[in-house]
C-alpha positions, 0 to 999 in steps of 0.5 A: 582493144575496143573489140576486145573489150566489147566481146571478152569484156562483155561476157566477163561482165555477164558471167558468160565464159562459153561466149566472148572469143572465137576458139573451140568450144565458145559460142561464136560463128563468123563466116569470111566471104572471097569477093576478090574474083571476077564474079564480084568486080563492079559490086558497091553493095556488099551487102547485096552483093553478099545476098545475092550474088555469087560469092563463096564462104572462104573460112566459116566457123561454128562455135569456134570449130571450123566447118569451111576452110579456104573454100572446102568444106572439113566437117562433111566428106564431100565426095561421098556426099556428091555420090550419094546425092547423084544416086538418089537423083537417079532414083528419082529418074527412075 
């Protein structure tokens, strides 16, 4: 509730209805991190360990629309990406 009253609450308050909650078409980012695996084990800074290490965005959201879900990427054909980057790298070694 206190969330709610802070986020919601807040942009009623402002007269702001395109930010306040997470849904499409709301001004709202939030990235969720997957620090369960072996790379983050031993880790008892999470903000350096978020930083710094190796850790992987799970599920980011952008404006309330999802650019990475469960570790894929599902704004971006990712393939045709990886192809296009491994020709222009072969361009550059002539």
């Amino acid at each position: 509730e206190a969330l709610r009253i802070a986020t919601r609450g807040g942009a009623e308050v402002l007269g702001r209805n395109d930010v306040g909650q997470i849904a499409p078409g709301k001004r709202a980012d939030i990235a969720v991190w997957d620090v369960s695996g072996i790379e983050s084990a031993g880790s008892w800074d999470p903000a350096a360990l978020l930083l710094a290490g190796p850790t992987k965005v799970r599920d980011l959201f952008v404006e309330g629309r999802p650019v990475v879900s469960e570790g894929q990427m599902v704004t971006v054909d990712l393939p045709k990406v990886i192809e296009r980057q491994n020709r222009l790298a072969q361009g550059l070694i002539g």
